[in-house]
C-alpha positions in Angstrom: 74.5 139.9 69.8 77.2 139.6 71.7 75.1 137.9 74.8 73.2 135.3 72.3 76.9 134.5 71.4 77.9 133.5 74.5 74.6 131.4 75.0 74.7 129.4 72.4 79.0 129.0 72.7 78.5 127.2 75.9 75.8 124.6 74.4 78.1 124.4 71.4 80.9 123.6 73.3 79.5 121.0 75.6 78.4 119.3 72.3 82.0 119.3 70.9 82.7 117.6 74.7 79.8 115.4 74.2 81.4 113.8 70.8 84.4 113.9 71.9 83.8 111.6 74.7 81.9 109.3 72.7 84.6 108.1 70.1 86.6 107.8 73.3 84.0 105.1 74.0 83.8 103.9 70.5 87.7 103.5 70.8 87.3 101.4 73.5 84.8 99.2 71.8 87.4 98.6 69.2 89.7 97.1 71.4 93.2 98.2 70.6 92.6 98.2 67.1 94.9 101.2 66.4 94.7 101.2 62.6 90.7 101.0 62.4 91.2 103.9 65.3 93.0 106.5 63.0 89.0 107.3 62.1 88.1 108.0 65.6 91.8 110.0 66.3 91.0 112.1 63.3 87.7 112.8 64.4 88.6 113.6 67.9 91.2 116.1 66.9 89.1 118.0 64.7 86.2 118.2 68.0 89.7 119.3 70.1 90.2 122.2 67.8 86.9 123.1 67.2 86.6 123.1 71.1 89.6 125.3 71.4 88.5 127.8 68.4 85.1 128.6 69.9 86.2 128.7 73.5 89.0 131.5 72.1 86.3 133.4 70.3 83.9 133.4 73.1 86.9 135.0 75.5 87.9 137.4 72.4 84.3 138.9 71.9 83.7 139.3 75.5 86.7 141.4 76.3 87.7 142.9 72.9 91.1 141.6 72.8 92.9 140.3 69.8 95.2 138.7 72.3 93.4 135.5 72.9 93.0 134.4 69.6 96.8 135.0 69.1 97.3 132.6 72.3 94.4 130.2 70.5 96.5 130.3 67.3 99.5 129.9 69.3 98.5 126.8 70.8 96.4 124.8 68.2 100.1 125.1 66.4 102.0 123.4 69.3 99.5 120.7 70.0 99.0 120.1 66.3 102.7 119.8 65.3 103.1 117.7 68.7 100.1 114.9 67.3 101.6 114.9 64.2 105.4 114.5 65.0 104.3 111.8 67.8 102.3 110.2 64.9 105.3 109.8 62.4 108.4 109.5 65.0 106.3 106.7 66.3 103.6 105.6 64.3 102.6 102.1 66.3 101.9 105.1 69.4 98.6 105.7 70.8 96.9 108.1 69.1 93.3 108.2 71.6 95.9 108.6 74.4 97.6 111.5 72.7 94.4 113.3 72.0 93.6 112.7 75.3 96.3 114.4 76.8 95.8 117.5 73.9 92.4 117.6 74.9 93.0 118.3 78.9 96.0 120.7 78.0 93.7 122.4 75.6 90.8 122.8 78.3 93.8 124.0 81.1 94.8 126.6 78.3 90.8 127.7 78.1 90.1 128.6 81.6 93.8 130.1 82.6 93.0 132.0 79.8 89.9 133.2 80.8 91.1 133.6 84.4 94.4 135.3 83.6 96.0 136.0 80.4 99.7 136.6 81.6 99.2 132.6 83.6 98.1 131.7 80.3 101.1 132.7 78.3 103.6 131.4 80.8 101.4 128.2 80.9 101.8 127.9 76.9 105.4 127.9 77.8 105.7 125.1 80.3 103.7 123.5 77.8 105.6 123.4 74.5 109.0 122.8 76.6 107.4 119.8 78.4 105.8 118.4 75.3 109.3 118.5 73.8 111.1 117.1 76.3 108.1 113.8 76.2 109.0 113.6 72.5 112.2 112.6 73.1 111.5 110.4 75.5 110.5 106.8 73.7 113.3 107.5 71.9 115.7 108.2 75.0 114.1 105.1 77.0 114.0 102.7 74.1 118.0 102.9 73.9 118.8 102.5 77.2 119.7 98.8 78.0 118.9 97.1 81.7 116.5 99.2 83.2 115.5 96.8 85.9 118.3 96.9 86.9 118.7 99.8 88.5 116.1 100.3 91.5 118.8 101.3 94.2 119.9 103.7 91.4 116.5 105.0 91.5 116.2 105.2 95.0 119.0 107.3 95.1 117.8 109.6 92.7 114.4 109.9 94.3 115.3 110.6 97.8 118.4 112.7 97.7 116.0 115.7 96.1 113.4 115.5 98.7 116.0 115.4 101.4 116.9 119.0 100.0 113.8 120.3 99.7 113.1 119.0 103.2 116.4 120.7 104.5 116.6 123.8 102.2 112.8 123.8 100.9 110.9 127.1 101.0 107.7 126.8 102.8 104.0 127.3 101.0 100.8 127.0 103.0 102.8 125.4 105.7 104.4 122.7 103.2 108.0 122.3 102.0 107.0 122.3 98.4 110.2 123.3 96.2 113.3 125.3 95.8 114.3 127.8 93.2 117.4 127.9 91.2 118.1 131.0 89.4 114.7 132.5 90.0 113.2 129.3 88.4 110.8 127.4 90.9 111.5 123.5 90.9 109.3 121.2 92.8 111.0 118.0 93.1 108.2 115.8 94.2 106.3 116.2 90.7 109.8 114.5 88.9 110.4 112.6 91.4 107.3 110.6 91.5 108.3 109.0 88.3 111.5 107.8 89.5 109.9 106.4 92.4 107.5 103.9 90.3 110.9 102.9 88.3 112.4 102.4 91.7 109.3 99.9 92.9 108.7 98.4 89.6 112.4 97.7 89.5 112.7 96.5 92.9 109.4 94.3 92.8 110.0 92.7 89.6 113.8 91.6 90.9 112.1 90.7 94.3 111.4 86.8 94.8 111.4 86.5 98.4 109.9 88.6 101.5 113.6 90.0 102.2 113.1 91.5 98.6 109.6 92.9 99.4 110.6 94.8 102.9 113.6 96.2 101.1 111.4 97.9 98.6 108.6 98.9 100.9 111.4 100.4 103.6 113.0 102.3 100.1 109.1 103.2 99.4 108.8 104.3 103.2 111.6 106.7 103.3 110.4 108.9 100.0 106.7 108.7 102.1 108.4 109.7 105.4 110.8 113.0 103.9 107.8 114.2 102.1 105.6 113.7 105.1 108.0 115.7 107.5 108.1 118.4 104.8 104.5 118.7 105.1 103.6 117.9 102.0 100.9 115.1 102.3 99.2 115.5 99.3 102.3 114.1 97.4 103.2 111.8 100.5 99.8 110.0 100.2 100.1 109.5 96.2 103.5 107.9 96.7 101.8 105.9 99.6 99.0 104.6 97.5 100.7 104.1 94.3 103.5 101.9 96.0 100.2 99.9 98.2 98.8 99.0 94.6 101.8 98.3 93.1 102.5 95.8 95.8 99.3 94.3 95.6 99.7 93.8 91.6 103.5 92.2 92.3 102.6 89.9 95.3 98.6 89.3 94.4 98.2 89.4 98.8 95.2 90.6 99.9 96.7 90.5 103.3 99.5 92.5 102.7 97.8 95.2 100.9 95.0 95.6 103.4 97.6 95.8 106.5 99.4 98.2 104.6 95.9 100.4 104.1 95.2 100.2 107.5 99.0 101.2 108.6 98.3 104.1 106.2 94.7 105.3 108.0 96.5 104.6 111.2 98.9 107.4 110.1 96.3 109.4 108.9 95.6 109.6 112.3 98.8 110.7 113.7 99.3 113.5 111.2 95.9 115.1 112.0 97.2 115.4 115.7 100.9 116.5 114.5 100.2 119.1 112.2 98.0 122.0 112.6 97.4 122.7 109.2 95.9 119.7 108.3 93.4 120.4 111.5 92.5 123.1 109.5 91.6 121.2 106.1 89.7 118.4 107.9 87.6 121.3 110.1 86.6 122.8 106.8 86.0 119.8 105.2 83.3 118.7 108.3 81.2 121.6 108.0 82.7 124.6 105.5 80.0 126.9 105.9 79.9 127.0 109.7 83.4 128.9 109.4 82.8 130.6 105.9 84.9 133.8 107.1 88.2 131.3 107.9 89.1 127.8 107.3 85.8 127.4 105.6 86.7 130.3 102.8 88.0 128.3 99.9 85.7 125.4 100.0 82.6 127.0 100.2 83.3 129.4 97.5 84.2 126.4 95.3 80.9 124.7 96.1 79.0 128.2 95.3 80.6 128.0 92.0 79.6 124.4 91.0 76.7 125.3 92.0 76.1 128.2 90.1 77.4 126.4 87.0 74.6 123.9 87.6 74.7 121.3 84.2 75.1 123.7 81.5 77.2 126.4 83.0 77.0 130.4 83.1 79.0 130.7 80.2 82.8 131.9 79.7 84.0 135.0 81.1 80.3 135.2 82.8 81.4 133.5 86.0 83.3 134.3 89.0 86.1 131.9 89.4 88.7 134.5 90.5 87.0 134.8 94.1 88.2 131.3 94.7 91.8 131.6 96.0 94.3 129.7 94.8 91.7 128.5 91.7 93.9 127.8 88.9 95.4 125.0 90.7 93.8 123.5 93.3 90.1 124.3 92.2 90.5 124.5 88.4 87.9 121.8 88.1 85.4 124.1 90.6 86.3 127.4 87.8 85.5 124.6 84.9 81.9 123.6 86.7 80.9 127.0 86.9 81.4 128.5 84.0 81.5 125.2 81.6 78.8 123.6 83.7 78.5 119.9 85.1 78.2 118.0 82.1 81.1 119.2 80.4 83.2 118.7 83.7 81.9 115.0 84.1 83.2 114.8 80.1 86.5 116.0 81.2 86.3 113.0 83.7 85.1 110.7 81.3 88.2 111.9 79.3 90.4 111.1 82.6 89.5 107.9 82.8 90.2 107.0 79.3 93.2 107.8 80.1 93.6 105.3 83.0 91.8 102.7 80.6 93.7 102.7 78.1 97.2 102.6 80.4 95.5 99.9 82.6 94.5 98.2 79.6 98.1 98.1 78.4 99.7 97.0 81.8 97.4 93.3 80.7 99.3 92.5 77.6 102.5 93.5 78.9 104.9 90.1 78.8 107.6 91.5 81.4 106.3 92.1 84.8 108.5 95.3 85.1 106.7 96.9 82.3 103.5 95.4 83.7 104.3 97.3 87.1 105.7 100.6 85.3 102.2 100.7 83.5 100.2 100.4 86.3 102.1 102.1 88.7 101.2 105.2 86.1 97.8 104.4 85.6 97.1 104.6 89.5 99.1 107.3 89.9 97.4 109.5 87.2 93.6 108.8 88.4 94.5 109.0 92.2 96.0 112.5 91.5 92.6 113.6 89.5 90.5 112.2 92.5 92.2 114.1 95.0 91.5 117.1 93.3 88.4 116.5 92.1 87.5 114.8 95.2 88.7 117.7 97.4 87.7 120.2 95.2 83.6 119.1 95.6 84.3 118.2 99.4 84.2 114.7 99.3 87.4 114.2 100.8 89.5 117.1 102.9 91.8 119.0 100.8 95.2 117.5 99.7 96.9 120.8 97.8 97.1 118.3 94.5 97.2 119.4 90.7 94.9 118.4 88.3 97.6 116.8 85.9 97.2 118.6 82.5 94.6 121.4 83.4 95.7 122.8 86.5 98.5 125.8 86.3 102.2 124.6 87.6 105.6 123.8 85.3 106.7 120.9 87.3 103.1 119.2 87.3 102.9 119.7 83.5 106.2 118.6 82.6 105.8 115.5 84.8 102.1 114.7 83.4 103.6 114.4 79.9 106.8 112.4 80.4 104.7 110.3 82.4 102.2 110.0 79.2 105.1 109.4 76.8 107.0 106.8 79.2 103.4 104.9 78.7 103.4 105.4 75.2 107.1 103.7 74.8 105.7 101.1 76.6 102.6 100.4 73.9 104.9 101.1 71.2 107.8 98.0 72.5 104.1 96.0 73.0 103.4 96.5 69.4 106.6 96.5 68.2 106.6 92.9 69.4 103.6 91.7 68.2 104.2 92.8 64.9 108.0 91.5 64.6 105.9 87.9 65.7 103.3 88.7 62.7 106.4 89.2 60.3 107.9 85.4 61.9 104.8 84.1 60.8 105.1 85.5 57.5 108.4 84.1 57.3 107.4 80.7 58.3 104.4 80.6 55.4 106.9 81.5 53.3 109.6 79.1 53.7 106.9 75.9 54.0 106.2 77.3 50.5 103.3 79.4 50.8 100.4 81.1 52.7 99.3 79.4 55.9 95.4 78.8 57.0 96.3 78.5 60.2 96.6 82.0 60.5 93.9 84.9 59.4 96.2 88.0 59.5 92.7 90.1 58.7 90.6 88.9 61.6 93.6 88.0 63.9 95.5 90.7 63.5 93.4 93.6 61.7 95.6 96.6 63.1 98.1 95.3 60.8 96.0 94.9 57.7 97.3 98.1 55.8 100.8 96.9 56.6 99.8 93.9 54.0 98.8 92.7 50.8 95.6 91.6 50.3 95.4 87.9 50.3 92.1 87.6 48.6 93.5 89.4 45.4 96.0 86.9 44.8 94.1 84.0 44.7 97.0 81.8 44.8 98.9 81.6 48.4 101.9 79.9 46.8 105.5 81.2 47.2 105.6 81.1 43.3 102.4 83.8 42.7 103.2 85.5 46.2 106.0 88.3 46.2 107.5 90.2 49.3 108.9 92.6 47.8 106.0 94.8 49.1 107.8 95.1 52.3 110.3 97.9 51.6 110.9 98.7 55.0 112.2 94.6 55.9 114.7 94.0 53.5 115.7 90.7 55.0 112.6 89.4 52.6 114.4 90.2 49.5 116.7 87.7 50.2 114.8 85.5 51.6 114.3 83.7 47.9 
């Protein structure tokens, strides 16, 4: 019984993936239109729990513990309360983005569950601090005045932590990764990322002149350099290629951004010959199974593993991820292949780059070019992280050490992942917030040339908006004398605007 269980879990859950992944689509179709997209949010939440519930029950009945199902409570709690609260502290928020992000946490929860339980727990922990820390953060941003103004403030704040870790750093794998204060390990380079795309958007949205753009790429240079003599090139190169794009969206030069990729190979270069470690990742990237027993070790057991997954996977708890070492964080999406199979891992990255569409999309309708930059500064440094993980994790490109943000086990990667996903949702909500103080202007206007104008269509122009107004087709008179605004409890200024 227990074996046909298991079977038919897998196909079940690559289903719930499957239909997931299309209203992610379907979202996208709508374009933006956040109030016709409650339906599709709804929808997708209950496919994330139903997701969550039969992955929980598949890991329950295959090891006879009560446990998991406590975790599985545990956590459809936390993310539920979290989607909720997010949806009534800021209701003009993306919801497909949220879901998004409880989606990914929810499969990270699954399979460091299934690979350890006591991972697991502290991961639920990480998790519900970090998710209330990115609550509070809209709120924190939206009343802090000038932010673009402080890039050499940011540049402070960015480089004086990697200096320490450089300097006081314990070493992992050869890397200066992090310190620990108080037993509690901090790596800096995960917070410290975000402060570095405030720093450039800051600095290149100021910037008018050339002076202005070597100032920023020198400031950009020197978090790339301390985090490059640390060892720690994974982080070094997202810092690199977030700041090259960046640039490229500020200045629109081809030129610049090209020389600036070819400085970066050129480096590429000089770190293979400087540090022996990365001699080691590039040898078993070449040709993994010619030194299986050494160098060759992690990738070619994470290839084995996709493999075995093949498209429909072996099933939970039937695999074995735990011979890959260091699996449930830089080959978490090799665990996922094999025991989820291939088509629920290319869902997962269907779910990614949602993600990235949805912030990208956002950085187009952003008026200030400093919001423009934040936004895509996030959206490049989200996706470049998932293909450097994903990428090195099926040997398409040498190994990095990078995170899968969301999935992958780490407190520092987690906590960053989410402020970085609430930083982009203050960002939509002052878009919206705009655009619908301009629809109320309008109203305004109508209303004090003495009734409703044609020129504007507030159901076709604006349909997110259209529960936030009467119907105008009910009324059948658009004249101030038959139209009241009283409807609008929450803008009071329209009461006494008679």
């Amino acid at each position: 019984m227990l074996y046909y269980f298991t079977e038919i879990s897998k196909y079940l859950i690559i289903g719930i993936m499957i239909l997931y992944v299309l209203e992610c689509l379907f979202y996208e179709i709508l374009n933006e239109n956040y109030a016709k997209a409650k339906g599709v949010s709804a929808r997708q939440r209950l496919y994330l729990f139903a997701f969550q519930g039969v992955s929980y029950a598949t890991i329950c009945l295959k090891t006879g513990k009560l446990d998991y199902m406590f975790l599985c409570f545990f956590t459809m709690i936390v993310l539920f309360a979290v989607l909720i609260l997010s949806g009534i502290l800021y209701p003009r928020c993306d919801r497909i983005l949220l879901n998004n992000m409880a989606m990914l946490l929810s499969i990270g929860f699954v399979i460091l569950s299934r690979l350890s339980f006591n991972r697991a727990l502290k991961q639920f922990g990480i998790v519900a601090v970090s998710l209330g820390v990115g609550l509070a953060v809209p709120f924190v941003l939206k009343k802090i005045k000038g932010l673009p103004n402080f890039g050499y403030f940011y540049a402070a704040i960015g480089v004086i932590p990697l200096a320490i870790v450089l300097v006081l750093g314990a070493a992992t794998n050869g890397s200066k990764l992090s310190w620990s204060i108080g037993g509690i390990t901090i790596q800096p380079s995960e917070i410290v990322k975000i402060v570095f795309v405030f720093c450039v958007a800051a600095l290149l949205a100021k910037g008018k002149t050339l002076f202005d753009i070597i100032i920023a790429t020198v400031i950009a240079g020197c978090h790339v350099m301390i985090l490059v003599l640390s060892k720690d090139l994974g982080s070094g190169l997202v810092f690199f290629i977030t700041y090259m794009f960046m640039l490229l969206i500020s200045t629109r030069s081809y030129i610049l951004f090209l020389l600036g990729m070819l400085s970066g190979a050129g480096a590429s270069v000089v770190a293979y010959k400087l540090f022996s470690h990365v001699q080691v990742r590039v040898t078993a990237f070449r040709n993994p199974f010619a030194v299986i027993d050494n160098e060759g070790y992690q990738i070619s057991q994470a290839l084995f593993a996709i493999g075995c997954g093949s498209f429909f996977g072996m099933g939970l708890t039937k695999g074995a991820p735990g011979d890959i070492p260091f699996v449930e964080s830089d080959f978490i999406f090799s665990a996922i292949s094999e025991e989820m199979g291939a088509i629920f891992a290319v869902c997962m990255l269907f779910v990614c780059l949602s993600c990235f569409v949805i912030i990208m999309r956002t950085s187009m309708v952003c008026g200030k070019k400093f919001m423009r930059l934040l936004c895509c500064g996030f959206g490049v440094l989200y996706i470049f992280q998932v293909f450097l993980t994903v990428g090195g994790g099926i040997k398409f490109i040498p190994l990095t050490g990078v995170t899968l943000p969301f999935v992958s086990y780490g407190g520092s990667s987690v906590l960053s992942s989410v402020m970085i996903f609430y930083i982009v949702q203050w960002i939509i909500i002052t878009y919206r917030d705009k655009e619908y103080e301009e629809i109320l202007q309008k109203h305004r206007m109508d209303k004090k040339r003495g009734g409703y104008s044609r020129e504007y269509d507030y159901d076709e122009d604006y349909p997110e908006y259209e529960e936030d107004y009467p119907n105008y087709e009910d009324e059948g008179d658009y004249s101030s004398e038959n139209y009241s605004y009283n409807e609008y409890d929450d803008y009071e200024e329209y009461d006494n605007y008679e």
